[in-house]
C-alpha positions as CSV (number, residue, x, y, z in Angstrom):
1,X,22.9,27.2,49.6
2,X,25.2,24.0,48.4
3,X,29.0,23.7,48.8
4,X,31.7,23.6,45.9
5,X,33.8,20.6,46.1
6,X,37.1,22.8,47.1
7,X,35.0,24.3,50.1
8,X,33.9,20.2,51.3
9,X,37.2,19.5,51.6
10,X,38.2,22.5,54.1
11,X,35.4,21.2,56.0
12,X,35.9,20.0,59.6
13,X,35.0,15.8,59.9
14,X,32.0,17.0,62.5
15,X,31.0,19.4,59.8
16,X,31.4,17.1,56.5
17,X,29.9,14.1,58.1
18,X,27.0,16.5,58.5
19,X,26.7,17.4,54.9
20,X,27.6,13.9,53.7
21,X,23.6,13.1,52.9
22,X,23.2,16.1,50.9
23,X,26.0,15.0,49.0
24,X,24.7,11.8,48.2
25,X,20.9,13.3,47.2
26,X,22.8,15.7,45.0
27,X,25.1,13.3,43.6
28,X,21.9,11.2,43.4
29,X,19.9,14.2,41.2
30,X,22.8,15.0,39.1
31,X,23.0,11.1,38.0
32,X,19.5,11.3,37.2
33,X,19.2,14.6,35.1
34,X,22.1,12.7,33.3
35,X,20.6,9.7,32.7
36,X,17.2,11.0,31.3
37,X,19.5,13.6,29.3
38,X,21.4,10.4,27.5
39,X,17.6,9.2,27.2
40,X,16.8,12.5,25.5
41,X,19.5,12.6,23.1
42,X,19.3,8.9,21.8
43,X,15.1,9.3,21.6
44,X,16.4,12.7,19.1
45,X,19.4,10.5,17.6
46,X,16.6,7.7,16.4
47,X,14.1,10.3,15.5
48,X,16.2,12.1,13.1
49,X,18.3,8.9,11.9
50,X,14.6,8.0,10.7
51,X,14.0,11.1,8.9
52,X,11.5,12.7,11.6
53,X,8.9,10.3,11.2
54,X,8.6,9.0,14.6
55,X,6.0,9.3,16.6
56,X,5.4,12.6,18.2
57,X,4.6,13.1,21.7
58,X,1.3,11.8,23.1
59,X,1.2,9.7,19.8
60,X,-1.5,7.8,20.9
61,X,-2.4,3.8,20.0
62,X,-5.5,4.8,18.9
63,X,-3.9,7.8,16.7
64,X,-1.7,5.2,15.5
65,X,-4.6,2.6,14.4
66,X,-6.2,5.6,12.7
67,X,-3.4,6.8,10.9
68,X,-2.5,3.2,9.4
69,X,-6.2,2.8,8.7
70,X,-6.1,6.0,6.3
71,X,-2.5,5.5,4.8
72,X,-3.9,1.9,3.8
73,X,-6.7,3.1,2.2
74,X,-4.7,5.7,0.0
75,X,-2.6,2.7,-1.1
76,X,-5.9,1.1,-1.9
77,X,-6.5,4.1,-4.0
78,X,-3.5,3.9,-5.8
79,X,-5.7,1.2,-8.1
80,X,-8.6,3.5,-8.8
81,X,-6.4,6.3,-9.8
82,X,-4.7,3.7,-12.0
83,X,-8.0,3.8,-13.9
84,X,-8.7,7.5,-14.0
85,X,-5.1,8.6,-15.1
86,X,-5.7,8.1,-19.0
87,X,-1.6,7.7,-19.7
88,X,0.1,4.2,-20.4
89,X,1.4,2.2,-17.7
90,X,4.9,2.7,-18.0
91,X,4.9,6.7,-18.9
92,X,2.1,6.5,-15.8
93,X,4.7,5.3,-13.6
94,X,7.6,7.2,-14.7
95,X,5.7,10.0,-13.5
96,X,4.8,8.9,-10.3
97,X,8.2,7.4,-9.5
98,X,9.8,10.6,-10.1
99,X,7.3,13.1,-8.2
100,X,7.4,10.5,-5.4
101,X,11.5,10.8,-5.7
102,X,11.3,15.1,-5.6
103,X,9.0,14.7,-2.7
104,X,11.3,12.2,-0.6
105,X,14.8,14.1,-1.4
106,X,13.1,17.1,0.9
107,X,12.8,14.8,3.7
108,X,15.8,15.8,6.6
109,X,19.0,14.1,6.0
110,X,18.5,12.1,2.8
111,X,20.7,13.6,0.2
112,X,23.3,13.4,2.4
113,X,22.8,10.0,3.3
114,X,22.6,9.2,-0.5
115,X,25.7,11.1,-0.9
116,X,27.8,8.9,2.5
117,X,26.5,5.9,0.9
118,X,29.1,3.5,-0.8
119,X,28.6,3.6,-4.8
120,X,28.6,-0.2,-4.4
121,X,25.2,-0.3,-2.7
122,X,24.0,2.6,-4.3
123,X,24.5,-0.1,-7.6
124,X,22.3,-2.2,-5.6
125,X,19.5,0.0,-4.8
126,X,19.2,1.1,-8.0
127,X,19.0,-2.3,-9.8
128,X,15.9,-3.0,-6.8
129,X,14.6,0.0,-8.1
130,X,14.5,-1.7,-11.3
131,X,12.2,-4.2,-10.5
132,X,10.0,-1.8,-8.7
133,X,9.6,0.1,-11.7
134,X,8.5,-3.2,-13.3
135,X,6.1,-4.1,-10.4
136,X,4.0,-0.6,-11.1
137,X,4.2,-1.0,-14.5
138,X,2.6,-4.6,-14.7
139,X,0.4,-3.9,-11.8
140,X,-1.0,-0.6,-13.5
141,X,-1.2,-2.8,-16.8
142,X,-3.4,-5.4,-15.0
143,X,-5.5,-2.4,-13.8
144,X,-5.9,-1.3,-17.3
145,X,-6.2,-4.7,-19.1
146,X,-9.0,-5.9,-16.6
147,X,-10.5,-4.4,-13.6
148,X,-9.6,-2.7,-10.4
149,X,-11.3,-6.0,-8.5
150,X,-9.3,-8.4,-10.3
151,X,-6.0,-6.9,-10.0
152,X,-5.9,-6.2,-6.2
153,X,-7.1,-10.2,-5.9
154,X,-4.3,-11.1,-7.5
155,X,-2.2,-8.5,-5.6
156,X,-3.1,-10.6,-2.8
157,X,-1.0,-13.8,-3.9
158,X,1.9,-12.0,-3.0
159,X,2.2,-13.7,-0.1
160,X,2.5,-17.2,-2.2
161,X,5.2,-15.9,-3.9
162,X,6.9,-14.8,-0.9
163,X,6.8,-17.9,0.8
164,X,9.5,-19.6,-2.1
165,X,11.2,-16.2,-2.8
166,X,12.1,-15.0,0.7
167,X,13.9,-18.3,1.7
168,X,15.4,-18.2,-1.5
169,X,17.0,-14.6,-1.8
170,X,17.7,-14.1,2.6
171,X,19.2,-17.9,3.1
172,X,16.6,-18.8,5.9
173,X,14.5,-22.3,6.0
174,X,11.3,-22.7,4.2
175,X,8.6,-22.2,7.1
176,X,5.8,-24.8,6.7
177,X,2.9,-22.1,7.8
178,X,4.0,-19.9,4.7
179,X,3.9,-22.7,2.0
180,X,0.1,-23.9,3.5
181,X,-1.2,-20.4,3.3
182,X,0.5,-20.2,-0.3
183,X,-1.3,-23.4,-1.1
184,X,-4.7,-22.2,0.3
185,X,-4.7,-19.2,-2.4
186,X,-4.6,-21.5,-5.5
187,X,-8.2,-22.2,-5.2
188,X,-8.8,-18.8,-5.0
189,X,-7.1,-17.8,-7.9
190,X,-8.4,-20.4,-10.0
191,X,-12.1,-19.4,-9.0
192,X,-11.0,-16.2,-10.3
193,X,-9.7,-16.8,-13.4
194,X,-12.7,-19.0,-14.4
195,X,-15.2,-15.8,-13.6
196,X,-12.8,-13.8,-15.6
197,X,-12.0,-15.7,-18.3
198,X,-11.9,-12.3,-20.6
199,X,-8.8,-10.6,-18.7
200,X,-6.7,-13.4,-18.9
201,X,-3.6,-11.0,-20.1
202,X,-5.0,-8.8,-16.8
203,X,-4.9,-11.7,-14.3
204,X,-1.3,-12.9,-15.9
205,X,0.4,-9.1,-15.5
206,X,-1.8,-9.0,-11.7
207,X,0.3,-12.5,-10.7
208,X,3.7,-11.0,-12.5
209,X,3.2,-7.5,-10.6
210,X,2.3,-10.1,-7.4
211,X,6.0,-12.0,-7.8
212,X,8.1,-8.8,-8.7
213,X,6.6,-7.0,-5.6
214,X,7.9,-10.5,-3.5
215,X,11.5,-10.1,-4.9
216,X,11.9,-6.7,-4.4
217,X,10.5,-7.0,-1.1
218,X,12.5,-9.9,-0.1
219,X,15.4,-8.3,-1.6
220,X,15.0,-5.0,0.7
221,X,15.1,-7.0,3.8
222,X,18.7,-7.4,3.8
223,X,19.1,-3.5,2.7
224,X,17.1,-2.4,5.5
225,X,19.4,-3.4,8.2
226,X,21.7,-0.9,7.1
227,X,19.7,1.8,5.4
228,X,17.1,4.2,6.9
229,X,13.2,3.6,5.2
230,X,13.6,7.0,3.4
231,X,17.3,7.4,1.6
232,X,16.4,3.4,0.8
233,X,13.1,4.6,-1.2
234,X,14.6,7.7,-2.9
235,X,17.1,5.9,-4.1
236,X,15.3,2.7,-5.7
237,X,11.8,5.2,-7.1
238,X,14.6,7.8,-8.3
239,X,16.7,4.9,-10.1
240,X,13.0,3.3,-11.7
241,X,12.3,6.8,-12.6
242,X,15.9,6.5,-15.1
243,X,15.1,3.1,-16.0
244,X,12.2,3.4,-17.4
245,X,12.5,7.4,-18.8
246,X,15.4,5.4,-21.1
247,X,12.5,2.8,-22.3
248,X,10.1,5.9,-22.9
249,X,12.2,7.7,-26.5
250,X,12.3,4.1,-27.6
251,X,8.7,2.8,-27.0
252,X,7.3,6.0,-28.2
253,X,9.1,5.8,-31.8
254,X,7.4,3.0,-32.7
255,X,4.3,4.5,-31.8
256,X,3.2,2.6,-28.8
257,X,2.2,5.8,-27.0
258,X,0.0,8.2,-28.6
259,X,1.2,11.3,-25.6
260,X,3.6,11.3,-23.2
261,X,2.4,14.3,-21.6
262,X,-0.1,14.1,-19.0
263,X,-3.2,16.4,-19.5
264,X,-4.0,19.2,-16.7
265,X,-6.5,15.7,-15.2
266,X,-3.8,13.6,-15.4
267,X,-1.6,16.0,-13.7
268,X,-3.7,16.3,-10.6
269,X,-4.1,12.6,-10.8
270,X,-0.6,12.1,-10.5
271,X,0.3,14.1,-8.0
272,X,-2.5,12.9,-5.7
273,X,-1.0,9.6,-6.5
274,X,2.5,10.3,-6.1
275,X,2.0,12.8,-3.0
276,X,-1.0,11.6,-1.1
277,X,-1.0,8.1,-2.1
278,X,2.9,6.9,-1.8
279,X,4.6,9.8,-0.1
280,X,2.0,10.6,3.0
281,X,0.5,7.2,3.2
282,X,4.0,6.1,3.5
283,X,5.0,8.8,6.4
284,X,1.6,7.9,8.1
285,X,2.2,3.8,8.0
286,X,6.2,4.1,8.8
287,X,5.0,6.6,11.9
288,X,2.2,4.2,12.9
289,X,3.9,1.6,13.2
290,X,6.3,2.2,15.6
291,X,3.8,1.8,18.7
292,X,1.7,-1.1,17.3
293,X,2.9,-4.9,17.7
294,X,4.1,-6.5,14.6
295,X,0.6,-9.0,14.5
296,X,-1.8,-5.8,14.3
297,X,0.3,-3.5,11.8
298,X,0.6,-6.7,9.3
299,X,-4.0,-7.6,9.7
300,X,-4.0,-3.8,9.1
301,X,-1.9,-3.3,6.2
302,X,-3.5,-6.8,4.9
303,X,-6.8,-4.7,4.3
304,X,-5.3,-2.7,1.1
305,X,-6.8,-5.2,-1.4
306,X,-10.7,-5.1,0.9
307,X,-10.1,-1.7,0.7
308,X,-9.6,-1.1,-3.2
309,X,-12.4,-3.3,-4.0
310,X,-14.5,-1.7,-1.9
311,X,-13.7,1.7,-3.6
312,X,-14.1,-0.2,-7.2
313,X,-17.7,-0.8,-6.1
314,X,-18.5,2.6,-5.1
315,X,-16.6,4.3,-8.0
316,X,-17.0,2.2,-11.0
317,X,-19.8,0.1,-9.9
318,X,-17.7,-3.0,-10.9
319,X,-19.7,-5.8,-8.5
320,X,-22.5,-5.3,-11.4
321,X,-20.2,-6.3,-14.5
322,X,-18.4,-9.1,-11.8
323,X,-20.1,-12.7,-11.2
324,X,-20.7,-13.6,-7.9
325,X,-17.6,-16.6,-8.2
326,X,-15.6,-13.8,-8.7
327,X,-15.7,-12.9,-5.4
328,X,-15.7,-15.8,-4.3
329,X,-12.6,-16.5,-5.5
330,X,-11.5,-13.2,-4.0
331,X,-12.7,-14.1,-0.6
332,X,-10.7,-17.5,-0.6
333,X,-7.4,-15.5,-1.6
334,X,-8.2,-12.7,1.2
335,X,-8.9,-15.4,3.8
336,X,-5.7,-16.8,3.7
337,X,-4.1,-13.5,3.6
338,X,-5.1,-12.3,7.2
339,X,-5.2,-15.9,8.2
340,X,-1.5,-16.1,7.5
341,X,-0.3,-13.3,10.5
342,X,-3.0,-14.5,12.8
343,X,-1.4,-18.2,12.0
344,X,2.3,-17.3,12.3
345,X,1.3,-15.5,16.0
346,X,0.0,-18.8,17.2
347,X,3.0,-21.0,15.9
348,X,5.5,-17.9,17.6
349,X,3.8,-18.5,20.8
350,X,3.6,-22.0,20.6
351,X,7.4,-22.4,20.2
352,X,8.0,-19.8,23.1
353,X,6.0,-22.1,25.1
354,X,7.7,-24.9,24.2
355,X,11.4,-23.3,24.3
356,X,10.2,-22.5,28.2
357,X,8.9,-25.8,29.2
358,X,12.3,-27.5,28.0
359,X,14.2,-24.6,29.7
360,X,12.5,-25.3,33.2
361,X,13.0,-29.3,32.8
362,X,16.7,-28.8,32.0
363,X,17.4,-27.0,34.6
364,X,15.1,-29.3,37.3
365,X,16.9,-32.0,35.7
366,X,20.4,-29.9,36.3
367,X,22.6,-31.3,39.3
368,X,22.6,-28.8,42.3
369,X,25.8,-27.5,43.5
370,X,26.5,-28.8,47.3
């Protein structure tokens, strides 16, 4: 049996310097059980900060690889539903930007995170949100205008357009890596564009969808430092869902839109697009990637376009009504896409190396003290 502190110190010297080491191995165990308790707490703290999407116990690298293989694929298969949903791009978005927004404000915390957040960068959220709307709405309009092929190939110059927005809108230098890979999808496109002459207006909205998704992206990165994933998505889908619900009345009058109500199809066409295809695939890739490196989350998530067009082939056949420069073309552009993290590794490692080798001749160089 162990000893209160009041009965230690009525303890004889012989006695307490007896007892002393199972003082110290108590004092020892009650440290411990309060570090890992302090361990415990902050693992909950980030968990629920993030809105319960990290990853569970025993998550698994391999569960991990899985789980952002499958959510990358329903992004794919956001294309192909872009195709079976028989609405108009913009009243096919408004829907799917607002089931996507119900689905989110269930998620723990984030209505009253929204409601803590000052009105200032709630402004700011919502005009991102803006140009999100606009981003589905031209990229469903390529889908719709030309094929599901074409418009994920120009999807894929997103990175191009990255490489002059992102310095542009977060203050940093141009990177040299970023503007070759840029470069290297020009060919690409061009090859494209010559198969396809006949969805010119498709490739055009496919390269506008492309350069809105780089702004809005670049323009999240400096919201993300102080926003959690989820009250940051609610927010901007919720705020494109009121954009463009005010365009509807007015595009409508003039007759632009024979229905604005979905059929029972449509209806279970949006909400696998909305619910699987946005809300889970975006729980599955934000869970995933907490135990992958940054290089193997960025080649995975690089596979959406392989994937779509992959699925276009299967479901619509579309490799049949496609010429073979086509894909060509679309090979060139998806090339430099996963070339461009593989690249960007080796450059980051170089420089390490070389920050380390000047490190080690400083200080040999460095006058020793005595």
């Amino acid at each position: 049996m162990g000893f209160s502190g009041a009965e230690a110190c009525m303890l004889s010297p012989e006695r307490r310097k007896q007892t002393r080491p199972v003082y110290a191995s108590f004092a020892a165990s009650m440290a411990q059980a309060s570090k890992n308790a302090r361990s415990a707490s902050a693992a909950h703290t980030a968990v629920s900060q993030s809105g319960g999407t990290g990853a569970p116990y025993g998550y698994s690298t391999r569960r991990a690889y899985l789980e952002l293989h499958l959510a990358v694929l329903l992004f794919g298969f956001t294309a192909i539903l872009g195709r079976l949903i028989n609405l108009d791009q913009t009243p096919l978005v408004f829907y799917r930007m607002g089931l996507t927004a119900l689905s989110l404000i269930f998620f723990p915390g984030v209505y009253r995170r929204v409601l803590a957040m000052p009105a200032r960068q709630r402004w700011q959220l919502a005009g991102i949100g803006t140009i999100v709307a606009l981003h589905w709405v031209t990229f469903f309009g390529s889908v719709k205008a030309s094929t599901v092929s074409v418009t994920l190939s120009c999807f894929g110059t997103t990175a191009l357009f990255s490489s002059i927005i992102e310095p542009l809108v977060t203050r940093r230098r141009f990177r040299a890596e970023e503007l070759l890979i840029g470069l290297l999808i020009l060919p690409g496109i061009w090859l494209i564009h010559r198969a396809t002459g006949q969805y010119a207006l498709g490739i055009a909205l496919g390269l506008i969808s492309a350069a809105l998704a780089a702004t809005f992206s670049s323009l999240n990165k400096n919201m993300v430092e102080h926003h959690d994933a989820q009250t940051l998505t609610f927010l901007e889908l919720a705020a494109g869902c009121v954009f463009l619900g005010m365009l509807l009345p007015f595009r409508s009058a003039y007759g632009e839109y024979a229905s604005l109500w979905p059929s029972p199809m449509d209806w279970l066409w949006l909400l696998v697009l909305a619910l699987l295809c946005t809300t889970l695939a975006y729980v599955l890739s934000i869970r995933a990637l907490r135990p992958l490196s940054a290089f193997a989350s960025n080649l995975t998530i690089n596979l959406e376009p392989l994937y779509g067009i992959l699925l276009a082939m299967l479901i619509f056949q579309e490799h049949q009504v496609l010429p073979g420069t086509f894909y060509g073309g679309a090979a060139i552009v998806l090339a430099a896409v996963f070339v461009h993290p593989v690249l960007s590794r080796y450059l980051k490692r170089r420089e390490a190396a070389t920050r380390s080798r000047t490190l080690k001749s400083e200080n040999k160089s460095a006058p020793k003290a005595g």
